[in-house]
Kinemage of the C-alpha trace (Angstrom):
@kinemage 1
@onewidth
@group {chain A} dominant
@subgroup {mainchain}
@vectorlist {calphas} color= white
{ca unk a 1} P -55.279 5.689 60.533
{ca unk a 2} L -54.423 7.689 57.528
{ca unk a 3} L -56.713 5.677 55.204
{ca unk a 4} L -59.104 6.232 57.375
{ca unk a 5} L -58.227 10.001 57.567
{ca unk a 6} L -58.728 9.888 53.271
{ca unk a 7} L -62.783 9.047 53.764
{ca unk a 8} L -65.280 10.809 51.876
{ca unk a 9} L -66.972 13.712 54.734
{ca unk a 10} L -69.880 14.149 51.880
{ca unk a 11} L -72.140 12.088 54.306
{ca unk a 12} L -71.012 14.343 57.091
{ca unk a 13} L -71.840 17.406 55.395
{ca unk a 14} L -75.236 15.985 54.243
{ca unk a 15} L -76.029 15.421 57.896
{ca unk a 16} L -75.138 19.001 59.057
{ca unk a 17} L -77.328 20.257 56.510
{ca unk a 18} L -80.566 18.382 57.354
{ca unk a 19} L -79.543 18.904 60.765
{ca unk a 20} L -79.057 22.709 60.430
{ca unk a 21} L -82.601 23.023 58.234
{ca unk a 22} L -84.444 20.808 61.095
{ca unk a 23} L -83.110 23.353 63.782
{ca unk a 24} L -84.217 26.501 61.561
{ca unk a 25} L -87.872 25.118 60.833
{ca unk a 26} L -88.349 24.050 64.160
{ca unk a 27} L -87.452 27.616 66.042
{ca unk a 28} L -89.672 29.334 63.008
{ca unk a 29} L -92.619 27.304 63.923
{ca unk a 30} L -92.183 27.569 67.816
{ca unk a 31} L -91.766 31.237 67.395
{ca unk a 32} L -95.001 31.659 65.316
{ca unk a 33} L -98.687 31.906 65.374
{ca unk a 34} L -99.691 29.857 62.727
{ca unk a 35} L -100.358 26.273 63.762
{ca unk a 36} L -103.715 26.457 63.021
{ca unk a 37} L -105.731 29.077 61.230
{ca unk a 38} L -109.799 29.320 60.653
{ca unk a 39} L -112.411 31.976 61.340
{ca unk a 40} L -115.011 32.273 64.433
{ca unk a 41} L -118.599 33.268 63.899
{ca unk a 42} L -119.031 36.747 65.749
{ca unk a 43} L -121.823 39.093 65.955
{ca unk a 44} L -121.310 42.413 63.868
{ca unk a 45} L -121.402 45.572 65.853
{ca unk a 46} L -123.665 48.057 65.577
{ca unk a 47} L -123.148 50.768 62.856
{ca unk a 48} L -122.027 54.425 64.055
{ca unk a 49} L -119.813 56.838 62.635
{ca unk a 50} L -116.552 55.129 63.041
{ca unk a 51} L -117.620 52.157 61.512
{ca unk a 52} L -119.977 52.306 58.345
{ca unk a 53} L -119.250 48.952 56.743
{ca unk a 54} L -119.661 45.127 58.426
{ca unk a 55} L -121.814 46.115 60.876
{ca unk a 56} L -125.342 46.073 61.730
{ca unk a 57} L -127.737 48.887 61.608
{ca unk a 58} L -130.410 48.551 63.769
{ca unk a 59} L -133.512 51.121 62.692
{ca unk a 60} L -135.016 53.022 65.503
{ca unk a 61} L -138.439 54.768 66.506
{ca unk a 62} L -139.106 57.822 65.090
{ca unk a 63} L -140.736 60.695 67.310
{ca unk a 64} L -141.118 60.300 71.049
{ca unk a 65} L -140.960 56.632 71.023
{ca unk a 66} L -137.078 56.665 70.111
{ca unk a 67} L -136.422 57.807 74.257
{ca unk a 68} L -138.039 54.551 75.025
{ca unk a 69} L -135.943 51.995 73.656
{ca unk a 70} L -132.699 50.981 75.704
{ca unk a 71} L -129.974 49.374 75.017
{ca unk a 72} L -130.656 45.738 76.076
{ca unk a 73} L -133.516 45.745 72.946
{ca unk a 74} L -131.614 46.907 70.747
{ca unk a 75} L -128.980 44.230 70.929
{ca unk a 76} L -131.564 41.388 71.770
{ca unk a 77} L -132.284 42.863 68.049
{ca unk a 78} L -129.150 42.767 66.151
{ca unk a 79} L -129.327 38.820 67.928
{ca unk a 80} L -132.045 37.715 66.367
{ca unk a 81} L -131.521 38.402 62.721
{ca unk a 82} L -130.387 35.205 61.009
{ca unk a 83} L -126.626 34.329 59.654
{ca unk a 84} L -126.255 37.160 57.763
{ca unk a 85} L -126.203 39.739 60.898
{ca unk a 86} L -123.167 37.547 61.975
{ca unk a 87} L -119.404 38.270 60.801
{ca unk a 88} L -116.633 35.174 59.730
{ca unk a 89} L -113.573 37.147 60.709
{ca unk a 90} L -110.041 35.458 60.507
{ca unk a 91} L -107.704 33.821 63.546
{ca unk a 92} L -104.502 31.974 64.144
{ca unk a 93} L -103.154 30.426 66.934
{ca unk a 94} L -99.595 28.608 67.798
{ca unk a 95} L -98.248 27.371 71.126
{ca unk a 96} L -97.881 30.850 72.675
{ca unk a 97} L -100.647 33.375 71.183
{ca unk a 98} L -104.023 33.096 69.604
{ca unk a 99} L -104.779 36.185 67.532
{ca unk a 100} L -107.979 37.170 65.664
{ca unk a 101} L -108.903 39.670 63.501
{ca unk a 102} L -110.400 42.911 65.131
{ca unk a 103} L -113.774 43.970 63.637
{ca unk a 104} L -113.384 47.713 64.601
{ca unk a 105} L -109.946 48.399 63.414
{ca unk a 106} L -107.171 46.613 61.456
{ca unk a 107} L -104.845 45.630 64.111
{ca unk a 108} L -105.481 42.000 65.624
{ca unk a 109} L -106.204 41.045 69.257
{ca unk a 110} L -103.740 38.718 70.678
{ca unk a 111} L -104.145 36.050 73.643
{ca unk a 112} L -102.629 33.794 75.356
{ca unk a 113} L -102.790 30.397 74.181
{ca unk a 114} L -102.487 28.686 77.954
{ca unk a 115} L -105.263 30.835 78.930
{ca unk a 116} L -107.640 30.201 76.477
{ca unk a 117} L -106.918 26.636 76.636
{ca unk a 118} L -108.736 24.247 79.477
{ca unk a 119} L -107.704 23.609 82.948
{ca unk a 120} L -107.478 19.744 82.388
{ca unk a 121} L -105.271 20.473 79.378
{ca unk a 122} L -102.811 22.772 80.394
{ca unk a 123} L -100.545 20.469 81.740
{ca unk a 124} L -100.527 18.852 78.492
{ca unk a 125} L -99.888 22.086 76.554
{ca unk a 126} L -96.822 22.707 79.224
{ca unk a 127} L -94.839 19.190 78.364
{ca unk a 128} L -95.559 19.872 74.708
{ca unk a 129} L -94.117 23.156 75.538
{ca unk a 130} L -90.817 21.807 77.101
{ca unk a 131} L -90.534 19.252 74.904
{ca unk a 132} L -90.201 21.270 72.058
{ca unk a 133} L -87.667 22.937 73.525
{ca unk a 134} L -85.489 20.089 74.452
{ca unk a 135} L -85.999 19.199 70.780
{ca unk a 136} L -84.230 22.096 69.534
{ca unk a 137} L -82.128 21.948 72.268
{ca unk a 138} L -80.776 18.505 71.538
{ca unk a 139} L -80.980 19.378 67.562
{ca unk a 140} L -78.228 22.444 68.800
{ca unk a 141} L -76.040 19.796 70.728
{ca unk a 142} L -76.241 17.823 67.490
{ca unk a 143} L -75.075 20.127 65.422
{ca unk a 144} L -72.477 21.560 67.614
{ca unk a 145} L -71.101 18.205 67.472
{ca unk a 146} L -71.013 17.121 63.723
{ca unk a 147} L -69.569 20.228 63.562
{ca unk a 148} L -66.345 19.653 65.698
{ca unk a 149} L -66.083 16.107 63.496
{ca unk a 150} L -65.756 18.301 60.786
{ca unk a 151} L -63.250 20.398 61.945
{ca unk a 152} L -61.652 18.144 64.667
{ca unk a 153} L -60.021 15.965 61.802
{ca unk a 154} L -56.384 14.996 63.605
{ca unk a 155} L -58.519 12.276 65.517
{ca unk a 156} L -60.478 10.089 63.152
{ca unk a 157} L -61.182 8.055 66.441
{ca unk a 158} L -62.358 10.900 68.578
{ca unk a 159} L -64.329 12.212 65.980
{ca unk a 160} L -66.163 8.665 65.210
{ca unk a 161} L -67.035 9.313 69.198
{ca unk a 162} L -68.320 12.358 68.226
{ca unk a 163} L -70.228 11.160 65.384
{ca unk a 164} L -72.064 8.241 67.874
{ca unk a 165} L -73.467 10.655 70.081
{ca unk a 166} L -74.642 13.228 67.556
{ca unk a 167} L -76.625 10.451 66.179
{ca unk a 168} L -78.156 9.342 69.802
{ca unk a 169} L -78.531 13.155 69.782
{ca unk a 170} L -80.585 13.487 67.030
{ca unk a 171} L -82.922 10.023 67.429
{ca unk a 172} L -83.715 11.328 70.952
{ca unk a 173} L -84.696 15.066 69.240
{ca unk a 174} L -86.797 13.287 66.833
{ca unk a 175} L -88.416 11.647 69.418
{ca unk a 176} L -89.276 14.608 71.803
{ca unk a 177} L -90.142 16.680 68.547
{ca unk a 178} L -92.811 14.376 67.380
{ca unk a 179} L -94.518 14.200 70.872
{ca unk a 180} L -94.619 17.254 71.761
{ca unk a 181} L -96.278 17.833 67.905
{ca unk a 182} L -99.087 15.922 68.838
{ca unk a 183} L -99.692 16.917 72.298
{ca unk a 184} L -100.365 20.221 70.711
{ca unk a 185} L -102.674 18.998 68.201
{ca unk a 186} L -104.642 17.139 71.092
{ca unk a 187} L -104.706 20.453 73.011
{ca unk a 188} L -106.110 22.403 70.283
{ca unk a 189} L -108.729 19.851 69.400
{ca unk a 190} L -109.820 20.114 73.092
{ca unk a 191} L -109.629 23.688 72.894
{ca unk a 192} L -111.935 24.030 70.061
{ca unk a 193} L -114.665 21.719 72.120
{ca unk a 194} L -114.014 23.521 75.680
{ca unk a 195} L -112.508 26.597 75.290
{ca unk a 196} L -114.349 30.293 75.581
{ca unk a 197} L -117.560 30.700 73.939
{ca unk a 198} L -115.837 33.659 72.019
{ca unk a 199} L -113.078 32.253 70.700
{ca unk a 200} L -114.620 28.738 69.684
{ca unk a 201} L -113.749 28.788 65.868
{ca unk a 202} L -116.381 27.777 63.303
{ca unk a 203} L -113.750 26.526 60.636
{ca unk a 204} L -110.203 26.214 61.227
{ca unk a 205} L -107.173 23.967 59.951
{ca unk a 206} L -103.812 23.564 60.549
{ca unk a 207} L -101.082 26.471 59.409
{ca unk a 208} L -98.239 26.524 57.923
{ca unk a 209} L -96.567 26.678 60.855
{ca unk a 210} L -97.600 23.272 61.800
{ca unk a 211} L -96.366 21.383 58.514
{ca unk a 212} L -93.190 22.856 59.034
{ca unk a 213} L -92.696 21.597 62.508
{ca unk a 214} L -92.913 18.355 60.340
{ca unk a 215} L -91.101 19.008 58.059
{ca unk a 216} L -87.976 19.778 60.757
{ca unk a 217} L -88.858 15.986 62.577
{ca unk a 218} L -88.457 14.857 58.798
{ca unk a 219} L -85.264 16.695 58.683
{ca unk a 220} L -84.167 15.560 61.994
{ca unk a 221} L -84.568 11.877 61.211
{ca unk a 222} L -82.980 12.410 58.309
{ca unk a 223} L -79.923 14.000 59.856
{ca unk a 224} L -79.811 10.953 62.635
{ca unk a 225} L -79.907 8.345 59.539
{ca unk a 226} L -77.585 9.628 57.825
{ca unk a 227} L -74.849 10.230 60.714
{ca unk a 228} L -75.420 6.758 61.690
{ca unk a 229} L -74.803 5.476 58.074
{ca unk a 230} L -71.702 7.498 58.202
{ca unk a 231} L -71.087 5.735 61.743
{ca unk a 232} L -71.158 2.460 60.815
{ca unk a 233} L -69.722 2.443 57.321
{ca unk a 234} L -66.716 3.919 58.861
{ca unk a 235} L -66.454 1.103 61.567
{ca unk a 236} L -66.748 -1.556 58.924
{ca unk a 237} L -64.086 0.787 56.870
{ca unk a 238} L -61.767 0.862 59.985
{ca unk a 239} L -61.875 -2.883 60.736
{ca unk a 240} L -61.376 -4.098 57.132
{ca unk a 241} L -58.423 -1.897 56.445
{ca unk a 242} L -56.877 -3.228 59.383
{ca unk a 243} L -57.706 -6.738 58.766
{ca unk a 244} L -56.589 -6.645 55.557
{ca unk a 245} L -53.174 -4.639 56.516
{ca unk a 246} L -52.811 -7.430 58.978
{ca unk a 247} L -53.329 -10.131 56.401
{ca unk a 248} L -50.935 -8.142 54.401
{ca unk a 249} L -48.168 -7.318 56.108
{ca unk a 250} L -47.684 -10.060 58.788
{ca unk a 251} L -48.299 -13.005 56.229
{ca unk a 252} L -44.736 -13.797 55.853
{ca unk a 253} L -44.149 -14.385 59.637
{ca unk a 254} L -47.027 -16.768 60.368
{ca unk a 255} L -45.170 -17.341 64.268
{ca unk a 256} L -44.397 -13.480 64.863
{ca unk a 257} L -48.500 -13.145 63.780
{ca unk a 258} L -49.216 -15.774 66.541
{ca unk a 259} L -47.034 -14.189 69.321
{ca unk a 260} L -48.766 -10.837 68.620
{ca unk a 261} L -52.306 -12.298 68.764
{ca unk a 262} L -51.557 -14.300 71.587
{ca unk a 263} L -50.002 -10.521 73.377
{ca unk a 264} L -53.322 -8.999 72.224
{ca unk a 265} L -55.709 -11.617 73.831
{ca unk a 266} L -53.516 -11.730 76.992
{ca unk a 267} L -53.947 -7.957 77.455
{ca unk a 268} L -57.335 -7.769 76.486
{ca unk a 269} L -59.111 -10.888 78.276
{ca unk a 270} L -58.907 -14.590 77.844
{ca unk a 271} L -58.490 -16.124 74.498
{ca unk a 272} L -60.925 -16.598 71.742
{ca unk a 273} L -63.187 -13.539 73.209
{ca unk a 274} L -64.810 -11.676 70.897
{ca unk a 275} L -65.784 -8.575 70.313
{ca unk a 276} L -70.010 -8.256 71.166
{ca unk a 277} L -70.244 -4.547 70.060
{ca unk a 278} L -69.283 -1.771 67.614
{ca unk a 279} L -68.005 0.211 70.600
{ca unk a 280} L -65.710 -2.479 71.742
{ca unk a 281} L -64.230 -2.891 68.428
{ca unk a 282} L -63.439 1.230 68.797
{ca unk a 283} L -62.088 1.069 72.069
{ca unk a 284} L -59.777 -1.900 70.885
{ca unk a 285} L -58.284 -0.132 68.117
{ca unk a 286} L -58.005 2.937 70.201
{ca unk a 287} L -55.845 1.337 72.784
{ca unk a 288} L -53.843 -0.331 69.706
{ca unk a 289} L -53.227 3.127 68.637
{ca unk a 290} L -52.413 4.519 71.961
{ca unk a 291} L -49.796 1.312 72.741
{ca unk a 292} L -47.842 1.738 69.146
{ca unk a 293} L -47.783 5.817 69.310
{ca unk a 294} L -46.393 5.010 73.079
{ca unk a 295} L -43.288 3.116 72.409
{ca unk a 296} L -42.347 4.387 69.184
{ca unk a 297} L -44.417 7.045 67.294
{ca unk a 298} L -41.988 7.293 64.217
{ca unk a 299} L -42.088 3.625 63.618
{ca unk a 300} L -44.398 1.724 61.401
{ca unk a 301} L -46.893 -0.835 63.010
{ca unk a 302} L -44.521 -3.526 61.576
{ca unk a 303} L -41.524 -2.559 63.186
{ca unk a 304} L -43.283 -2.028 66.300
{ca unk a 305} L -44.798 -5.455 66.054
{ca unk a 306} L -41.104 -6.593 65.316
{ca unk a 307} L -39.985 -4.731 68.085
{ca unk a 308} L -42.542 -5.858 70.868
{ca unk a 309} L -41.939 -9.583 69.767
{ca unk a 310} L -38.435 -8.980 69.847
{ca unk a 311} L -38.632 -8.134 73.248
{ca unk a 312} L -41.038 -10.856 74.696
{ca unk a 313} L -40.880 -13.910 72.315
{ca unk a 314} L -44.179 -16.428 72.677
């Protein structure tokens, strides 16, 4: 166990970082606007004194005439003057608000996203929704986790435990993350097609908000690689120090290395079983541990072996 203890935690430490930066990116682009920018084709208002510039001035009658015109002509006017009587002014939307740029002032109007969106597709936005946030949930439980391996050290067993399930953690994160990403893209697209006549956009692409939702999935499956690379190499680490120390050690005493494999399959099942799994092969070597530190936790795994055939010869 104290080879095992010596292994290098670089791998560990890589794995907390990715899964740290996936957990940042990901809150930054739920938090934000900016999944997908563009502009919308509006009509200019009408010029006055508040407002000299991007707006429309619509000439009126001189003389008595000027009492006759209403209203309703002169925007059926301002309507019917070509492209360049309309305005191209700037929006961005993300999974909470949609906000455009106000032509009579410099502050933006904000909406909600669900509202603009259409009745058939706001279930859909709603599981993208939650499914976001059980990614970055799950991402959190990950890293809590890694980071008790790191600092839990006194139990290289416990913390190879540890270690599985931040992995099945962070697969299962990945997972959610990337559906839930395109759930929203497929609500937007529908959005653009059925949503309100004023907000339909006449350009838009994604933000930078979207690409780094991506790039925190990237992260993510980055982080769950690498923590099961650090899983298994330390399995195959843990069994061939032992094998070998078995080899090693117990050698010279070909019977007393019979009567302890014969204990071992007694305890464990019939003989000649095998071990069909990773876990298994964990939970063997745990119970190994837990037997030797039991009867003697000052004595080397020699002398214990000594002692225990000692005791009960084959």
């Amino acid at each position: 166990m104290e080879l095992l203890k010596g292994l290098p935690l670089h791998r560990t430490f890589l794995a907390v970082i990715l899964n740290l930066l996936a957990l940042t990116l990901s809150t930054t682009a739920l938090l934000g606007s900016y999944w997908c920018t563009g502009t919308q084709k509006v009509p200019k208002p009408l010029c006055g004194k508040s407002k000299a510039s991007q707006c429309v001035g619509v000439p009126m009658p001189s003389g008595a005439d000027a009492s006759n015109v209403s209203s309703e002509d002169t925007v059926h006017y301002s309507w019917e003057t070509g492209d360049d009587r309309f305005a191209f002014r700037y929006f961005h939307a993300g999974m909470w608000l949609s906000c455009e740029e106000s032509m009579e002032g410099a502050e933006e109007k904000c909406r909600s996203f669900i509202e603009l969106s259409p009745p058939a597709e706001r279930g859909i936005l709603w599981l993208s929704l939650g499914s976001e946030m059980l990614y970055i949930s799950l991402l959190l439980i990950s890293f809590i986790l890694l980071m008790v391996e790191i600092l839990h050290t006194g139990n290289p067993v416990c913390g190879m435990k540890l270690n599985a399930f931040a992995a099945v953690s962070s697969v299962l994160s990945g997972l959610l993350g990337m559906v839930a990403h395109m759930m929203y893209s497929q609500v937007f697209q529908a959005t653009v097609n059925l949503g309100p006549e004023d907000w339909r956009p006449h350009t838009w692409d994604y933000g930078w908000a979207f690409y780094m939702a991506w790039a925190s999935f990237t992260c993510c499956m980055a982080s769950a690689v690498t923590t099961l690379n650090t899983y298994t190499k330390t399995i195959l680490e843990f069994n061939r120090i032992h094998i070998k120390g078995y080899d090693g050690s117990l050698k010279d005493h070909p019977q007393h290395h019979q009567c302890f494999i014969q204990q071992i399959s007694s305890y464990y099942g019939p003989k000649g079983k095998a071990f069909h799994s990773v876990s298994e092969g964990v939970d063997f070597y745990t119970d190994l541990q837990q037997k030797i530190l039991q009867r003697e936790p000052e004595l080397d795994l020699d002398e214990v072996l000594g002692q225990t055939i000692g005791e009960d010869r084959c």
